[in-house]
DSSP file (Angstrom, degrees, kcal/mol; ACC not computed):
  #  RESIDUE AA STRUCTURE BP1 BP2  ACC     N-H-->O    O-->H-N    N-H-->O    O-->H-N    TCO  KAPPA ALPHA  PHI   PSI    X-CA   Y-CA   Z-CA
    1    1 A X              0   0    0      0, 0.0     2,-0.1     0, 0.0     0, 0.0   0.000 360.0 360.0 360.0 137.2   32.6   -2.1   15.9
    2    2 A X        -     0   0    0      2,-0.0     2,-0.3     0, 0.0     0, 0.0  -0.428 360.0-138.5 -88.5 169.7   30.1    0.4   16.6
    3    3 A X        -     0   0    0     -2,-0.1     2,-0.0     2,-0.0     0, 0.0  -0.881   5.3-159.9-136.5 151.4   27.2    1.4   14.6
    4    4 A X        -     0   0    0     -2,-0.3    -2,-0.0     2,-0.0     0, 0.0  -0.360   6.2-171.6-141.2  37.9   26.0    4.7   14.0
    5    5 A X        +     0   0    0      2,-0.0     2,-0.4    -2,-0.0    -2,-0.0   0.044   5.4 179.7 -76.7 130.3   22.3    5.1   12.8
    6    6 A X        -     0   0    0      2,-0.0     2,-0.8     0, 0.0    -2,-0.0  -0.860   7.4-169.0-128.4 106.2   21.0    9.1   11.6
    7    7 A X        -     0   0    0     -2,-0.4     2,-2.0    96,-0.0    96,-0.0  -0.874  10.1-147.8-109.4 100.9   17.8    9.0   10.6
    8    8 A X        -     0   0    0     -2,-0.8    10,-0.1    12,-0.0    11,-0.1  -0.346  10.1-149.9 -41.3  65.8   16.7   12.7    8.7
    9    9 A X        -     0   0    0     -2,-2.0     9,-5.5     9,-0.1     2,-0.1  -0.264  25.4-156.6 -74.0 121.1   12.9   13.4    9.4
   10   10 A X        -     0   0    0      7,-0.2     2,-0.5    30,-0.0     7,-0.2  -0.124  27.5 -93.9 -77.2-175.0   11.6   15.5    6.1
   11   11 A X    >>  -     0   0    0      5,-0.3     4,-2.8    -2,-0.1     3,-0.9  -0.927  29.0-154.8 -94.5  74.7    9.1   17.7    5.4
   12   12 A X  T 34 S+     0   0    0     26,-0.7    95,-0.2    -2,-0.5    27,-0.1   0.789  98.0  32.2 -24.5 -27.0    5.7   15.4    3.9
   13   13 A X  T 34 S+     0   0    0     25,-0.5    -1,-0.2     3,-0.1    26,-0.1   0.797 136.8  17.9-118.2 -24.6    4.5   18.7    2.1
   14   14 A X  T <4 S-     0   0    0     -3,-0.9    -2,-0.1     2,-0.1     3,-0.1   0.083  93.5-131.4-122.4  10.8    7.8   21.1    0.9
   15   15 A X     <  +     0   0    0     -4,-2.8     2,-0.4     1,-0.1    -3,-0.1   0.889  54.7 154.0  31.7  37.0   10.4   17.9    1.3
   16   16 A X        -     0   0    0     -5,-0.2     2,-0.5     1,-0.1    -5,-0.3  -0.643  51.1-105.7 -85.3 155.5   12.5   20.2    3.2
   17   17 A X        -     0   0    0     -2,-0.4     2,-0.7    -7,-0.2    -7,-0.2  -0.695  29.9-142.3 -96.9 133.6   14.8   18.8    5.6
   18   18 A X        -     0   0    0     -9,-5.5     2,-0.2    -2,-0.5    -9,-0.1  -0.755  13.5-140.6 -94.8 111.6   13.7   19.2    8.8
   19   19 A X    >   -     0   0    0     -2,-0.7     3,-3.1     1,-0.2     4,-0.2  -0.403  39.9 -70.6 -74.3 152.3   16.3   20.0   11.5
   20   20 A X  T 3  S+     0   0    0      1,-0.3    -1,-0.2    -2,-0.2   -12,-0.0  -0.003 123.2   4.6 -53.3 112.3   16.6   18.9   15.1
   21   21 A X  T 3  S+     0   0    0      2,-0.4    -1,-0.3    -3,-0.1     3,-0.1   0.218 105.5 100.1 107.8 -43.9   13.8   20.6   16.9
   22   22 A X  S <  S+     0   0    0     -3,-3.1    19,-1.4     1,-0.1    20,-0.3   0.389  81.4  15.7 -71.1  -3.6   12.1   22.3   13.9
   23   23 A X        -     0   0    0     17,-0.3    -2,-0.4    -4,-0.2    18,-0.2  -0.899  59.4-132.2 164.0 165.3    9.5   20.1   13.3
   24   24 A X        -     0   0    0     16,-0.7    15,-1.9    -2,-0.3     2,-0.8  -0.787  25.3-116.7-140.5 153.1    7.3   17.6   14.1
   25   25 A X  E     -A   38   0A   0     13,-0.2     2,-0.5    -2,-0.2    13,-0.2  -0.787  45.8-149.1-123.5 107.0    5.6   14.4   13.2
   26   26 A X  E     -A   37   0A   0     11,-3.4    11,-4.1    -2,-0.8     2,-0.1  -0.741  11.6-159.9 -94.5 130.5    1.8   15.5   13.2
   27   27 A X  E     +A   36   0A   0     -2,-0.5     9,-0.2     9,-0.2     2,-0.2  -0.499  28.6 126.6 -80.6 162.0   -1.5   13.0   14.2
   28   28 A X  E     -A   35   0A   0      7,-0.8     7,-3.0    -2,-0.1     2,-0.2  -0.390  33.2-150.1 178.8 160.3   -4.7   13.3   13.5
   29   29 A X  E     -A   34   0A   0      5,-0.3     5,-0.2    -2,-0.2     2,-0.2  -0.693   7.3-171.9-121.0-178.2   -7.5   11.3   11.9
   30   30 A X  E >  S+A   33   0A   0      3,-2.9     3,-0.7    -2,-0.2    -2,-0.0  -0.745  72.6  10.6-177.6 133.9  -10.7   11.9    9.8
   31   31 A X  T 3  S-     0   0    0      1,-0.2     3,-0.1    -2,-0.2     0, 0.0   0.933 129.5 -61.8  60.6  49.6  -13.5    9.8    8.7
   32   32 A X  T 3  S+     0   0    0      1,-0.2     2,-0.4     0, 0.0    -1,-0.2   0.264 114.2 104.8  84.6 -23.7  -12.1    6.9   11.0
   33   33 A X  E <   -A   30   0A   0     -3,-0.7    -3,-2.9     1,-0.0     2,-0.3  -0.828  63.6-140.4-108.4 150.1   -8.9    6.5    9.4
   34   34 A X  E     -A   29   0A   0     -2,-0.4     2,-0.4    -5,-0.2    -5,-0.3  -0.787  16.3-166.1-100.0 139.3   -5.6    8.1   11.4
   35   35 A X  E     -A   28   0A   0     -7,-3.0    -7,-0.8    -2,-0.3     2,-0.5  -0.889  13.6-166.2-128.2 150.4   -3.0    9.7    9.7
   36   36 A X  E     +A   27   0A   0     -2,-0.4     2,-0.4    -9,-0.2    -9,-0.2  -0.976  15.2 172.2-134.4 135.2    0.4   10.7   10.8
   37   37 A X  E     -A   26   0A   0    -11,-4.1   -11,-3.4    -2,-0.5     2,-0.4  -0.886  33.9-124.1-130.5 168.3    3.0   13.6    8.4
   38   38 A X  E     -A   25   0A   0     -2,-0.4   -26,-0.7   -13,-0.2   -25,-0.5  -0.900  38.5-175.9-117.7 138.8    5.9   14.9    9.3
   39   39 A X        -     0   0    0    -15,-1.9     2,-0.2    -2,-0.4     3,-0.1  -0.504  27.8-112.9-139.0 179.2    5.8   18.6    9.2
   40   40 A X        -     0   0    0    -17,-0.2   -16,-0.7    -2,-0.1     4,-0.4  -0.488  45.2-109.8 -96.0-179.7    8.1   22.1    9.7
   41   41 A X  S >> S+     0   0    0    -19,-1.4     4,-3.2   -18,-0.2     3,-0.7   0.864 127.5  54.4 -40.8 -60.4    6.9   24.1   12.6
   42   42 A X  H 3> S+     0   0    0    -20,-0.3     4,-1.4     1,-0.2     5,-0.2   0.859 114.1  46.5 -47.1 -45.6    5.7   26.6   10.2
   43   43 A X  H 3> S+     0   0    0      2,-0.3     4,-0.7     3,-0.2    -1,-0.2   0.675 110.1  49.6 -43.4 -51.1    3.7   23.5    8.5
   44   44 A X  H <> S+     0   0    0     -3,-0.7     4,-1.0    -4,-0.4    -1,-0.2   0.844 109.7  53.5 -97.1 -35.0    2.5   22.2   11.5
   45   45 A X  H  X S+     0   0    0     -4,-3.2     4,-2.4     2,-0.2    -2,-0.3   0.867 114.2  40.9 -28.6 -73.9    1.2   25.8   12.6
   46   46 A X  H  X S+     0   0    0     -4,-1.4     4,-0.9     2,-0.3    -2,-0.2   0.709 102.4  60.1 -42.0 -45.5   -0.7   26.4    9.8
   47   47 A X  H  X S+     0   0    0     -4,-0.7     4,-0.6     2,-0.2     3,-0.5   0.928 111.7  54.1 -96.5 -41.9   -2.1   22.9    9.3
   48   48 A X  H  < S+     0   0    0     -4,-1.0     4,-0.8     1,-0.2    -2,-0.3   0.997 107.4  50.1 -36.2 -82.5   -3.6   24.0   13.1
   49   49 A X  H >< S+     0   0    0     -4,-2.4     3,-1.1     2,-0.2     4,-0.3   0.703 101.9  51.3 -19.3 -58.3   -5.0   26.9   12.0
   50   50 A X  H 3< S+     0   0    0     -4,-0.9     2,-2.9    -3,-0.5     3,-0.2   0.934 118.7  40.7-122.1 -88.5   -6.9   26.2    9.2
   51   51 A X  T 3X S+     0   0    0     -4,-0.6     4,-2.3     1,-0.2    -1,-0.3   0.205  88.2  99.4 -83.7  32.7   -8.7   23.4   11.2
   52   52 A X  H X> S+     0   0    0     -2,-2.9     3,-3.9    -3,-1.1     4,-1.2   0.935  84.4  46.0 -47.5 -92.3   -8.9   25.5   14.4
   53   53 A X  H 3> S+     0   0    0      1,-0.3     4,-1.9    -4,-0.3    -1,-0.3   0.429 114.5  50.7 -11.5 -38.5  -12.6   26.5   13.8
   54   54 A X  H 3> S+     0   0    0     -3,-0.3     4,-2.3     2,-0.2    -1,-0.3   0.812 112.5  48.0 -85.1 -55.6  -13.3   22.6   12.9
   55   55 A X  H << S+     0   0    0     -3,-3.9    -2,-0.2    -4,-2.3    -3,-0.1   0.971 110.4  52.8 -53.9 -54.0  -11.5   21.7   16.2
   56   56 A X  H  < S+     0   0    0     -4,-1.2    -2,-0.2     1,-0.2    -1,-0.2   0.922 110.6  44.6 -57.2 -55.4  -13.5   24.2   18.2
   57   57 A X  H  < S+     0   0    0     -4,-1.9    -2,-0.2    -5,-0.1    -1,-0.2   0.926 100.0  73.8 -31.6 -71.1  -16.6   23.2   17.2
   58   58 A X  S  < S-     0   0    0     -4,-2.3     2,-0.3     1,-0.1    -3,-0.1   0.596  73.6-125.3 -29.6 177.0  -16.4   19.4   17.4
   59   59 A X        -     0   0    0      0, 0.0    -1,-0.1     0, 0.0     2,-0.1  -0.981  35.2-100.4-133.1 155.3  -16.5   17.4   20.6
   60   60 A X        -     0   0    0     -2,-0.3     2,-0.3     1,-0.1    -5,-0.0  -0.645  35.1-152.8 -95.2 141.5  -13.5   14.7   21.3
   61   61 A X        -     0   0    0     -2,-0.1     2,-0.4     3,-0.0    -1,-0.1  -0.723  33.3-100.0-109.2 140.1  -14.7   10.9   20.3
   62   62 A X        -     0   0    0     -2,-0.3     2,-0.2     1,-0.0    -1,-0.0  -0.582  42.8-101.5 -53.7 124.9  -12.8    8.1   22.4
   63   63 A X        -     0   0    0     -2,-0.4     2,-0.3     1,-0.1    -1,-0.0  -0.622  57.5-160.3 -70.3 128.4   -9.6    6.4   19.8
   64   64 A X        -     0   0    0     -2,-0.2    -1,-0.1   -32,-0.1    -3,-0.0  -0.754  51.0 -14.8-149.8 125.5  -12.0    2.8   18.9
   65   65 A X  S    S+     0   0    0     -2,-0.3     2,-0.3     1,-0.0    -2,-0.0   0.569  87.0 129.0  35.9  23.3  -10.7   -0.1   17.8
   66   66 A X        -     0   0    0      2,-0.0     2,-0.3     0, 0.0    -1,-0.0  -0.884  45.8-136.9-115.9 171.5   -6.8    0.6   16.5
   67   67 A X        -     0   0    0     -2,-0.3     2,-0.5     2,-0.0    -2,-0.0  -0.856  15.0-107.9-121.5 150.1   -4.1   -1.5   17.7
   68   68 A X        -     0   0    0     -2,-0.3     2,-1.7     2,-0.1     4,-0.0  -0.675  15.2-147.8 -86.0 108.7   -0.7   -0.6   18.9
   69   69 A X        +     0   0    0     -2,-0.5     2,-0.5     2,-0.1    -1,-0.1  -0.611  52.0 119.7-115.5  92.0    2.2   -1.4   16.8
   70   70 A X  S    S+     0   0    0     -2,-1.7     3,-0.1     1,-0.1    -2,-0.1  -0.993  76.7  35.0-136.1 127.6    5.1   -2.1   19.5
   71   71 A X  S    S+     0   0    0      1,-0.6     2,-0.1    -2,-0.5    -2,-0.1   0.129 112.1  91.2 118.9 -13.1    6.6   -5.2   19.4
   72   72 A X  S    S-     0   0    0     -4,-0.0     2,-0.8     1,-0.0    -1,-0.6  -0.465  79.4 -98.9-114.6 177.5    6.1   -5.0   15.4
   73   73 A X        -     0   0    0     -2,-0.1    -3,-0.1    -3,-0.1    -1,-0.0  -0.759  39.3-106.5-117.6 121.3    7.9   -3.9   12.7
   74   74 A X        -     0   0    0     -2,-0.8    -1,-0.1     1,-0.1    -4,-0.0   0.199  30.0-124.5 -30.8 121.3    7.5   -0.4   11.0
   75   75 A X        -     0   0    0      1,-0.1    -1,-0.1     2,-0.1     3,-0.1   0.218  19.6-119.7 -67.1-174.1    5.9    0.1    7.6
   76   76 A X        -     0   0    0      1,-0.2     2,-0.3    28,-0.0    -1,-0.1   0.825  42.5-127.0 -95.9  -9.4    7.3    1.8    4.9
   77   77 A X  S    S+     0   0    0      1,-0.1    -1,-0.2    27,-0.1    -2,-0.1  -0.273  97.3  75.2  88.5 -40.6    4.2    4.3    5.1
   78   78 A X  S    S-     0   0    0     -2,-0.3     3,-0.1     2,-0.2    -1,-0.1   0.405 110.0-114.6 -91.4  -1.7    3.4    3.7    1.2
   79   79 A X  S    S+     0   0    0      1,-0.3     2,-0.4     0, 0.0    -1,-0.0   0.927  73.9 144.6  94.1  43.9    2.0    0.6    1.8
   80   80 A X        -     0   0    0      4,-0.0    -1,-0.3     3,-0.0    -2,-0.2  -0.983  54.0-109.3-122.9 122.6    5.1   -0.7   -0.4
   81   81 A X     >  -     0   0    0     -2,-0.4     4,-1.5    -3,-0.1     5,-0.2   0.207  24.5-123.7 -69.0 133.4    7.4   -3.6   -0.4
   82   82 A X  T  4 S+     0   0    0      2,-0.2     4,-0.4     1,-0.2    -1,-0.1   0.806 123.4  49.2 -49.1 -37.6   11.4   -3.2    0.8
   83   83 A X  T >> S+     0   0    0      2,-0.2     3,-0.7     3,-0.1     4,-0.7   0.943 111.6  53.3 -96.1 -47.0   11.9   -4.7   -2.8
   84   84 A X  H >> S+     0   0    0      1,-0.2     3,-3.4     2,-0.2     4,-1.1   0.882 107.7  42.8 -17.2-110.2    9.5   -2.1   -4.2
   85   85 A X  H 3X S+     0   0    0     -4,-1.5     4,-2.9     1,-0.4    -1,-0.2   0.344 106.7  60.0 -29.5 -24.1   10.7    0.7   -3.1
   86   86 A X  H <> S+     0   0    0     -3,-0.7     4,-1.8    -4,-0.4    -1,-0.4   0.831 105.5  50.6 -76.4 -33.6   14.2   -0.3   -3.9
   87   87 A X  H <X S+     0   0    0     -3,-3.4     4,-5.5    -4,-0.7    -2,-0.2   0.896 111.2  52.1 -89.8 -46.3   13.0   -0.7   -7.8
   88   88 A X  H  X S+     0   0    0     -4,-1.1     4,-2.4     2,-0.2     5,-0.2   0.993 107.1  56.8 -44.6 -62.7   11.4    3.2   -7.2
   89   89 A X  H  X S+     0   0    0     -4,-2.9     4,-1.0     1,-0.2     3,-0.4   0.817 117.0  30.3 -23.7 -97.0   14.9    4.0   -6.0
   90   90 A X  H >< S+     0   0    0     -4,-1.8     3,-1.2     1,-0.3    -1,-0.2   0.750 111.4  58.0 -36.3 -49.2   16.5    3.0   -9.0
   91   91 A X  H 3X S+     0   0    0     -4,-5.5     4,-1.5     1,-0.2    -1,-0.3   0.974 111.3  52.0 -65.4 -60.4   13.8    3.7  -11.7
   92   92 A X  H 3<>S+     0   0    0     -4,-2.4     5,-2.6    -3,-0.4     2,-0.5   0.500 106.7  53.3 -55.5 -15.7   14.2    7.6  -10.2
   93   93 A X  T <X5S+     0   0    0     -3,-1.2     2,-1.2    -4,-1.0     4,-1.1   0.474 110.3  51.6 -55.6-130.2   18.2    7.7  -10.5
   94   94 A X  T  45S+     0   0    0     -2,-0.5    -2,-0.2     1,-0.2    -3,-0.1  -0.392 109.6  37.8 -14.9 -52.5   17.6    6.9  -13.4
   95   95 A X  T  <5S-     0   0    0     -4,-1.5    -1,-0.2    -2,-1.2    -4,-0.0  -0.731 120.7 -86.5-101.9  74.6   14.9    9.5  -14.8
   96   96 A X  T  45S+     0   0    0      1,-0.1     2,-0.4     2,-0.0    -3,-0.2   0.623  81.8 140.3  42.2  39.4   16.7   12.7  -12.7
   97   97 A X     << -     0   0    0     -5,-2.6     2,-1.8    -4,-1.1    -1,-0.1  -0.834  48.4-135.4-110.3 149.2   14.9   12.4   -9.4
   98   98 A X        +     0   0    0     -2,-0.4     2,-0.2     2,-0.0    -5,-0.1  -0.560  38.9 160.1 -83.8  75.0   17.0   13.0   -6.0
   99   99 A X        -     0   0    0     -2,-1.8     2,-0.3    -7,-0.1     6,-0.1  -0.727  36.5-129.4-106.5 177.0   16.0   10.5   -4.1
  100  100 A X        -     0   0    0      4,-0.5     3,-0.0    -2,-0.2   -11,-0.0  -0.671  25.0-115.8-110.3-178.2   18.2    9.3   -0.9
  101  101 A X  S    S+     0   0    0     -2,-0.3     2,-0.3     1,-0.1    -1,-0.1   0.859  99.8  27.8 -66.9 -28.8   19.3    5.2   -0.3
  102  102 A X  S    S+     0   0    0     -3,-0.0     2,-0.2     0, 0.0    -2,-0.1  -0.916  96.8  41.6-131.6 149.2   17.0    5.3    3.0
  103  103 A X  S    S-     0   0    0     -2,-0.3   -94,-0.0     2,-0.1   -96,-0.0  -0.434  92.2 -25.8 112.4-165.2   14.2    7.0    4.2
  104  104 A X        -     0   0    0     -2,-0.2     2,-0.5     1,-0.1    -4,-0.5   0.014  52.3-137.8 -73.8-153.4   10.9    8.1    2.8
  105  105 A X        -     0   0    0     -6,-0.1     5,-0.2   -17,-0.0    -1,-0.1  -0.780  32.4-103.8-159.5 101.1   10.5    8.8   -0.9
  106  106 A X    >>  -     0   0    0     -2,-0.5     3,-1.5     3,-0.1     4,-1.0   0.087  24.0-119.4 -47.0 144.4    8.4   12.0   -1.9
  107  107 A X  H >> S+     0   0    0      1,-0.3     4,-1.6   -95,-0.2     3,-0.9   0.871 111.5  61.7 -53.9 -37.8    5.0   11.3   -3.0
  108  108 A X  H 3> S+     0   0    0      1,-0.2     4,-1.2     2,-0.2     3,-0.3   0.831 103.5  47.8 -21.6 -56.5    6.1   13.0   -6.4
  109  109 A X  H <4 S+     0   0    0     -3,-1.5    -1,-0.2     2,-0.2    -2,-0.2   0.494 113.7  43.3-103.0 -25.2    8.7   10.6   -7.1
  110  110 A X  H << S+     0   0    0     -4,-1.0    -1,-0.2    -3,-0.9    -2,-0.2   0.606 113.9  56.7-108.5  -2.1    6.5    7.6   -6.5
  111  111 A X  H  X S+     0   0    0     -4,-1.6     4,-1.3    -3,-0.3     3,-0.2   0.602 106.0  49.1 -18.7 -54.7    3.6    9.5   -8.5
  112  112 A X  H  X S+     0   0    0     -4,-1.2     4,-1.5     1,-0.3    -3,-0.2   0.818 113.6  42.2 -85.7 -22.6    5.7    9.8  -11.3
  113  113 A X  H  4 S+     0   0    0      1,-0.2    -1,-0.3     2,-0.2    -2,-0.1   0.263 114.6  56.4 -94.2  28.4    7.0    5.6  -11.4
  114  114 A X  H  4 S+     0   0    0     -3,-0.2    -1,-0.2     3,-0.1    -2,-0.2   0.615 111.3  41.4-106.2 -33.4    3.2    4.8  -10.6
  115  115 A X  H  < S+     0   0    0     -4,-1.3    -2,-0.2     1,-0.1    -3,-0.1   0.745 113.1  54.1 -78.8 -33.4    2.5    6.8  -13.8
  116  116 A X     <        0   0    0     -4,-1.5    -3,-0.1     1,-0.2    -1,-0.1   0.554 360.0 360.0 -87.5 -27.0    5.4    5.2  -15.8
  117  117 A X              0   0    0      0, 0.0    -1,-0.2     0, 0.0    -2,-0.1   0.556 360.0 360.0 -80.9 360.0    4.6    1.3  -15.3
């Protein structure tokens, strides 16, 4: 039997679903710590822009002290537990949030059960 995996890369900032090609999973750090979103084009354009000026100025520092995670197993990004995140699932059926069985889980939606325990 085969298996069939589709993974759906969103939009961190509009949750829009991002189609093959349209967007992009954007780096960058500040104040040491590195951050990576997943973006539209338009998104990703824009989030360029505004720190062009920033960019231009600066000078590029050498990447210091982070470690490489191959060979390890991917985080959930919200710094949250498989069993966690399962309980978010459910507690968001529940109160009239969309969320899907896999993937990430808009910050909204794990705002609103952070507010609710």
């Amino acid at each position: 039997m085969a298996q069939r995996v589709i993974t759906i890369l969103s939009s961190d900032i509009s949750g829009e679903e991002i189609q093959d090609g349209e967007g992009e999973t954007v780096s960058f750090a500040l104040d040491g710590t590195s951050y990576e979103i997943d973006l539209t084009k338009k998104e990703a354009d824009a989030l360029r822009a505004s720190l062009e000026t920033y960019v231009k100025a600066a000078r590029k520092a050498s990447v210091r002290g982070t470690s490489s995670r191959r060979g390890g197993s991917a985080g959930s990004g919200s710094g949250r537990s498989p069993e966690e995140l399962t309980h978010v699932r459910t507690w968001a059926k529940e109160n009239g949030y969309e969320v899907s069985e896999r993937g990430r889980i808009k910050k909204e939606v794990l705002d609103a059960f952070d507010a609710a325990q």
